[in-house]
N, C-alpha and C positions, 0 to 999 in steps of 0.2 A: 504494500500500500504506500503509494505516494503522497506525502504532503508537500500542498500549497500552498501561498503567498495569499490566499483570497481572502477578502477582507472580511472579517470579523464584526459584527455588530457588538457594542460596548452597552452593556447597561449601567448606568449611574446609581451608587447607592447613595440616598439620602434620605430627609427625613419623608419618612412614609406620610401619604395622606391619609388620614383617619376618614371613614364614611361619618356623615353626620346624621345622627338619626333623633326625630324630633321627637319628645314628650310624649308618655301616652296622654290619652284625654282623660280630663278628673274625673270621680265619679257624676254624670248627670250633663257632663259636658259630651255629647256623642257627635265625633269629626262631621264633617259638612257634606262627606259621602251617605253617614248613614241618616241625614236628616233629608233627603228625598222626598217628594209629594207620596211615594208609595208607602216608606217606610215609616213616616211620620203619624198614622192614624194607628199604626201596632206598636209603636211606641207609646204614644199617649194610652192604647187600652191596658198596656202591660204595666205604665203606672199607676194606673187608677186602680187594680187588681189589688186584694187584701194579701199579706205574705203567709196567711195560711186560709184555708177555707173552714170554718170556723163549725159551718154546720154539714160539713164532712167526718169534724176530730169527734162531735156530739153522737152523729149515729155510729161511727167506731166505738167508740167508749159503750154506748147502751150495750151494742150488740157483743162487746167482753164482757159487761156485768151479767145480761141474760146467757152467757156459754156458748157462745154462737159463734163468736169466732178464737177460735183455739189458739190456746195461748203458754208456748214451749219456755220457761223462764233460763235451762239449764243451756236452748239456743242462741236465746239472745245475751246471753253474757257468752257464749260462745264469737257472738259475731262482732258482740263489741270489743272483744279482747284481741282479736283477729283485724279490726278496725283500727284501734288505738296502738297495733303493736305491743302488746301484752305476753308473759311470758307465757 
């Protein structure tokens, strides 16, 4: 194998450009893509929505006090020990 004289490209090291990457947006502040004529009426329903459904938790509860929906105690410290990372 022959080597030549052919010219070489040179890369310069210096200081590297960092990407600049903007802020997320705060809570409540949603960027200006997702504020859309589409997007904007599921937003507004999603905060008007209560953060739990309240007369959901009422008929759950009745239906464990009457036996109706089964209720494992030795699973659910099962799953929360498994959740929390638990020995």
């Amino acid at each position: 194998m022959k080597i030549t004289g052919s010219p070489v490209a040179t890369v310069s090291i210096g200081a590297a450009q960092t990407p600049t990457v903007a802020p997320a947006p705060a809570a409540g502040n949603a960027p200006a893509a997702l504020q859309s004529d589409v997007l904007q009426p599921a937003a507004e329903a999603l905060a008007a929505m209560p953060d739990f459904d309240a007369a959901r938790v009422a008929e759950l509860r009745a239906a464990l006090a009457r036996g109706e929906l089964p209720f494992d105690p030795a699973r659910l410290a099962g799953l929360i020990q498994k959740f929390h990372g638990g020995r």
